[in-house]
N, C-alpha and C positions, 0 to 999 in steps of 0.2 A: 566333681566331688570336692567339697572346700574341706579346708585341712582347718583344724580346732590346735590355734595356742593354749595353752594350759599353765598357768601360774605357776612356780616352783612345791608350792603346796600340794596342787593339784596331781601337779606329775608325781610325787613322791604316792598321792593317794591311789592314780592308775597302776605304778609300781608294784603297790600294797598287795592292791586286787591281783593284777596279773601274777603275785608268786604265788596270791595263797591258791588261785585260783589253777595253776600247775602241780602244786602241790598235793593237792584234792583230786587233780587227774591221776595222778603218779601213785597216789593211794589207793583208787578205786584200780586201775589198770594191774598192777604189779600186788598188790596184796599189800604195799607197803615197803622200808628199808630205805638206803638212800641216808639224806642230812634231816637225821633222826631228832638233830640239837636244834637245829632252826628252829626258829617259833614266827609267822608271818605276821604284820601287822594287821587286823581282819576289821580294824573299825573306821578306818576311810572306805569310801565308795565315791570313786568317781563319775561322771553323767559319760554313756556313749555319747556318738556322734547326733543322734537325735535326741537324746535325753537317756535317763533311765529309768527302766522298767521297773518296779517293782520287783525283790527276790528275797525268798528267806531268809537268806544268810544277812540283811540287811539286820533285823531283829533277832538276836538270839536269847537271848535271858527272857525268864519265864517271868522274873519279877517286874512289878511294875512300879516304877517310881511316882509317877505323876498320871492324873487322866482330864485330858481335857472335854469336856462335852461339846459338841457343834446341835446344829442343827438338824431335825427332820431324823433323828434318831444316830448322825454319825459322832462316834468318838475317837479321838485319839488318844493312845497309850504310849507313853515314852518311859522306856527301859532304862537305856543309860545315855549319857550325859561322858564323853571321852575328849579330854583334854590331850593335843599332841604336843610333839616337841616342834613340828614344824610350824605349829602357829596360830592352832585353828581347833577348835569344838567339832565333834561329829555328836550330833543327836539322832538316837535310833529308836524306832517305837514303830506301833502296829495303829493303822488307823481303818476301824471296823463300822459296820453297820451294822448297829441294833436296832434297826428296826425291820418290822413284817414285811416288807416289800422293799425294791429297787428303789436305789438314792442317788439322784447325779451329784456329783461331786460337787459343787459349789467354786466357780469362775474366778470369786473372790480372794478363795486362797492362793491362789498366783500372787497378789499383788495388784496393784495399778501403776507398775513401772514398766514402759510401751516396749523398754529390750526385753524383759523377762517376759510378757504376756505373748510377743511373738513366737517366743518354746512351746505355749500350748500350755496343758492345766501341770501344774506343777504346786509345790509348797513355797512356791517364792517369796510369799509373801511374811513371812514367819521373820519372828524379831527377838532377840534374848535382851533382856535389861537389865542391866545390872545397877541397881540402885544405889550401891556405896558408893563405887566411882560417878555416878548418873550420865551412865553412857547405854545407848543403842545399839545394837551388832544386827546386821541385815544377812542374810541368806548370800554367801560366796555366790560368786560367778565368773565363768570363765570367760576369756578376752572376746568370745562371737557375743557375749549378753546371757547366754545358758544355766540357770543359776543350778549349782551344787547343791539338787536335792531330788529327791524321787521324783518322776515323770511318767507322763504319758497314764493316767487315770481318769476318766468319765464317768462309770457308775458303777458301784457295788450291789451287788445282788443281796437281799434277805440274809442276813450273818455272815457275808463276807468279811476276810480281812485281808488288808496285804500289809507288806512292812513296805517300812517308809526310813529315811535317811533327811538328813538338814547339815550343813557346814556350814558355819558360823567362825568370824574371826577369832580369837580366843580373847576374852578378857583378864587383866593379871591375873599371877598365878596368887595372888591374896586372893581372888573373887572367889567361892563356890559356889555359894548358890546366886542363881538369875531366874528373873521369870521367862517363858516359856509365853510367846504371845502369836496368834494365830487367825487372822482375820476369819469372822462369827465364831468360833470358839470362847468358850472362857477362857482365860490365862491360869499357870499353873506356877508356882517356883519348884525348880528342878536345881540339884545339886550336881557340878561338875566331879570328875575324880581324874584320876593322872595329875 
């Protein structure tokens, strides 16, 4: 079993998940009580050891900022746009298929970078640009090549959705808004907050 270094950002994002995700147990087990004042940080998601799966808690806000359109009926929806202090953007959104029948995911969106395409279909390939400063930001990854975003998807079935996750370096905190770029997709500008 190889052991996954994780950048100081990262670990902070594993952290995140594992309290909120104790937290959630501690709730549904016991009814509740306990450290009533904590509040977890719930907008990093770190990749397991093989990537990550798709999970709801990934996407929670019902609003939609931005929608990108792809191909063959797939869309993506990005909710929010979450600046950290540790360094780094998390972008969260829901990528669905509208259309009447089964869609394989498109290869493309990984990227054509040979560490990332080794993880398998991922959003690797996703780029924020921020035009005032005219800088590019590429999808984190951690020190195996793994990049910091939803994993492990092939094909959606007729109206499926799952949510989806992207880590992105942060651009200064002047920048809010970047666009939103996504190999066959159109691009969308999305507004950072924190």
């Amino acid at each position: 079993m190889s052991s996954i270094r994780f950048t100081a950002q990262a670990r902070r994002g594993v952290a995140a998940l594992a309290l909120a995700a104790g937290l959630a147990a501690g709730v549904a087990g016991c009814g509740g009580g306990g450290d009533d004042d904590k509040k977890p940080e719930t907008t990093a998601s770190a990749p397991q050891k093989d990537g990550s799966a798709p999970s709801p808690q990934e996407s929670q806000s019902d609003e939609i900022q931005a929608e990108l359109k792809g191909a063959s009926g797939l869309v993506l929806q990005i909710t929010t746009a979450e600046r950290d202090s540790g360094g780094f953007v998390t972008v969260n959104g829901t990528l669905k298929n509208d259309a009447a029948k089964p869609v394989t995911v498109p290869a493309a969106l990984q990227g054509d970078e040979t560490e990332v395409m080794a993880h398998g279909r991922s959003l690797g390939g996703a780029t924020l640009v921020d035009s005032k400063e005219k800088k590019r930001y590429y999808v984190l990854r951690d020190t195996d090549g793994r990049p910091l975003t939803t994993t492990g998807f092939q094909m959606l079935k007729a109206g499926e959705a799952v949510a989806v996750f992207m880590q992105f370096p942060s651009p200064p905190e002047s920048t809010t808004d970047v666009t939103l770029q996504l190999p066959t997709f159109s691009s969308a500008t999305i507004k950072i907050s924190g």
